[in-house]
C-alpha positions in Angstrom: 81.0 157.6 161.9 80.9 161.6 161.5 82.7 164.0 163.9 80.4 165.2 166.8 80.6 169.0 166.0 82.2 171.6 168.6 79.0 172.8 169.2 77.4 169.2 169.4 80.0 168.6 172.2 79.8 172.1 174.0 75.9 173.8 173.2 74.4 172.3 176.5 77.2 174.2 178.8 76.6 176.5 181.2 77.0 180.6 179.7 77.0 180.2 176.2 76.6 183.0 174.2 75.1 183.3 170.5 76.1 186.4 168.8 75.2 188.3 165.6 78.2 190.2 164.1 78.5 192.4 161.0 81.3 192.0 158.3 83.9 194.5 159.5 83.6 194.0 163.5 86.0 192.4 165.5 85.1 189.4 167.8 88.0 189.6 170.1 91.6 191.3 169.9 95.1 190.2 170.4 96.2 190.7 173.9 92.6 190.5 175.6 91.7 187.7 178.5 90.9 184.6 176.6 87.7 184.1 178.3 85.6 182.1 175.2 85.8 179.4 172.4 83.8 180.1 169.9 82.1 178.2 166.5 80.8 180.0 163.4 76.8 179.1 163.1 76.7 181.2 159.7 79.1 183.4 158.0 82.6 183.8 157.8 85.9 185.3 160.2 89.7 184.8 160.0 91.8 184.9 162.8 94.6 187.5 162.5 97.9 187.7 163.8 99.6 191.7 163.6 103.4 191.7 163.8 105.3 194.2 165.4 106.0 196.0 162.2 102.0 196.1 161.8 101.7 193.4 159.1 99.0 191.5 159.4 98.5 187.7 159.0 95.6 185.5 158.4 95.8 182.3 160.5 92.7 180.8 159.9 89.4 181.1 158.1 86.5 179.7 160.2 82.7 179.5 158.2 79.6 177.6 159.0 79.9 175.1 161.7 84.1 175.5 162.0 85.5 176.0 165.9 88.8 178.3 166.2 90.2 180.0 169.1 90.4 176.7 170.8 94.0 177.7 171.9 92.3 180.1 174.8 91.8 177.1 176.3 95.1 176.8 177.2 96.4 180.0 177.8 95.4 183.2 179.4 95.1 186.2 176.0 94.4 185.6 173.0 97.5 185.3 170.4 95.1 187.0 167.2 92.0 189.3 166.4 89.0 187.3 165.6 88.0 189.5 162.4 84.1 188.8 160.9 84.3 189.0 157.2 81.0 189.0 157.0 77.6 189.0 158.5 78.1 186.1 160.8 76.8 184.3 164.0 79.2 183.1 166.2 78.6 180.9 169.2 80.8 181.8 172.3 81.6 179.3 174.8 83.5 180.1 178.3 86.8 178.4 178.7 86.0 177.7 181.9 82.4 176.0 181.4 84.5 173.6 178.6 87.5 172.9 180.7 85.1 171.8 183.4 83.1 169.6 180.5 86.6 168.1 179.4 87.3 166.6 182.8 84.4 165.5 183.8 83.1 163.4 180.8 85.9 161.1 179.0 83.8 160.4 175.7 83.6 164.4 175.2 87.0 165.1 175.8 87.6 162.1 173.4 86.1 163.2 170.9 87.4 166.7 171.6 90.4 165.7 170.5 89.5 164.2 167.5 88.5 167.7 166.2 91.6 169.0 167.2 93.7 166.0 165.7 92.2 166.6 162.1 92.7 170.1 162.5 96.2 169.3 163.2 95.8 166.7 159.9 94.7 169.6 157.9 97.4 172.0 158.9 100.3 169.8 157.7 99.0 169.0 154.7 98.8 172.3 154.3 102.5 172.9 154.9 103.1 169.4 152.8 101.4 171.5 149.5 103.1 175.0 150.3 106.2 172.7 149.8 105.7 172.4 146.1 107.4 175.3 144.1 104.9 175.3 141.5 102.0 177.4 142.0 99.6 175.2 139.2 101.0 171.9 140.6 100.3 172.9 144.6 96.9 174.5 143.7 96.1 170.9 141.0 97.1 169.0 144.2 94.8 170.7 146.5 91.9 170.3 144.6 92.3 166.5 143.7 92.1 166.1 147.3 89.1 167.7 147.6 87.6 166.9 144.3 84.3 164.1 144.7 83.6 161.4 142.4 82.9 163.0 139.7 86.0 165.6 140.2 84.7 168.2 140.9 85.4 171.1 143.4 83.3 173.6 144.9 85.1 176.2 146.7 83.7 177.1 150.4 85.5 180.9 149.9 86.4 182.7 147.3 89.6 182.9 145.1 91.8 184.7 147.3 90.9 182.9 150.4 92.1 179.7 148.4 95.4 182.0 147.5 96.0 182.5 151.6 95.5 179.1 152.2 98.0 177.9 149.8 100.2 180.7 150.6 100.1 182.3 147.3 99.3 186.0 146.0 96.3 186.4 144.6 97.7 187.4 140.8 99.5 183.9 141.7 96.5 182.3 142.0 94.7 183.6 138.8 97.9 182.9 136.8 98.0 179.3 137.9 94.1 178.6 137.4 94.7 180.3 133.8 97.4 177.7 132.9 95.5 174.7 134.4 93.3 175.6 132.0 95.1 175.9 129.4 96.7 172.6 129.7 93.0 171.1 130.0 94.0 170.0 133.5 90.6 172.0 135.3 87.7 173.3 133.7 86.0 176.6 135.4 82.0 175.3 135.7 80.9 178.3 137.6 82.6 181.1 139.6 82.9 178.4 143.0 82.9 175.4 141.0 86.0 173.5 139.0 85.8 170.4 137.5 89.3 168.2 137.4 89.1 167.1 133.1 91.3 164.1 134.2 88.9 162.4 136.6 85.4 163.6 135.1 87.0 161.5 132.1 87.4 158.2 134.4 
């Protein structure tokens, strides 16, 4: 059975706000009263963390139909920026109008946290591939779990999104798509799409 989405569970709340954003803006900053939980309808934002140095890092990439910032639910500022990378529309939901959704209807809040829970599934298997030292084996990994029947992989971002997500610079990245090739372990099919040689042989 599929995942209600957040907005599935949340659109029929009380105050929620659909908003049209332009690559470049920012949705909320770090520090401000967590007041909303959004969902991405279309496009594409990170959330980003600034140290006190002034690095910055990317937490999260959330693009068409993906929740984030469900943390403000639980505290009282938000701990990142939500940054739009590009022209997106973003759904924002007050905390309080979901809290109040939460408690009153078990099968929601269920279900609420079944999101959350594969979210948390996602993150530590995350950590599980940043664990592997080598950058052609941890990205080879990664896309035999996401690979379909006929192995292949179409990428939802671009090539250095996947680098972030893997933890890996981007020269990293190209390097270890380069010898994958090489070895006849991936073929390139089109800019977004990879095909794994092994199981397209099956």
């Amino acid at each position: 059975m599929k995942q209600p989405s957040f907005h599935a569970l949340f659109g029929d709340i009380g105050g929620v706000i659909r908003k049209s954003l332009a690559r470049g803006d920012v949705l909320f900053r770090q520090g401000e009263p967590a007041d909303y939980v959004y969902a991405v309808e279309r496009g594409e934002l990170q959330l980003v963390r600034y140290t006190t140095d002034g690095h910055s890092v990317c937490l999260h990439t959330a693009r068409n139909g993906d929740s984030f910032a469900e943390a403000a639910l639980f505290t009282d500022r938000y701990h990142c920026n939500g940054e739009v990378r590009t022209d997106t529309t973003a759904w924002c939901y007050p905390r309080a109008e979901v809290l109040r959704k939460i408690a009153a209807d078990q099968l929601c809040m269920q279900q609420f946290y079944s999101l959350l829970a594969a979210q948390v599934r996602h993150l530590r298997l995350l950590l599980e591939l940043r664990g592997i030292r080598s950058a052609p084996e941890r990205l080879l990994q990664l896309l035999r779990l996401r690979a379909d029947e006929s192995g292949s992989v179409r990428l939802a971002g671009s090539l250095l999104d996947l680098a972030a997500e893997l933890g890996m610079a981007h020269e990293t990245i190209y390097r270890a798509l380069a010898e994958l090739e090489k070895s006849r372990e991936i073929r390139r099919l089109d800019k977004r799409t990879l095909l794994l040689i092994s199981s397209a042989a099956k």
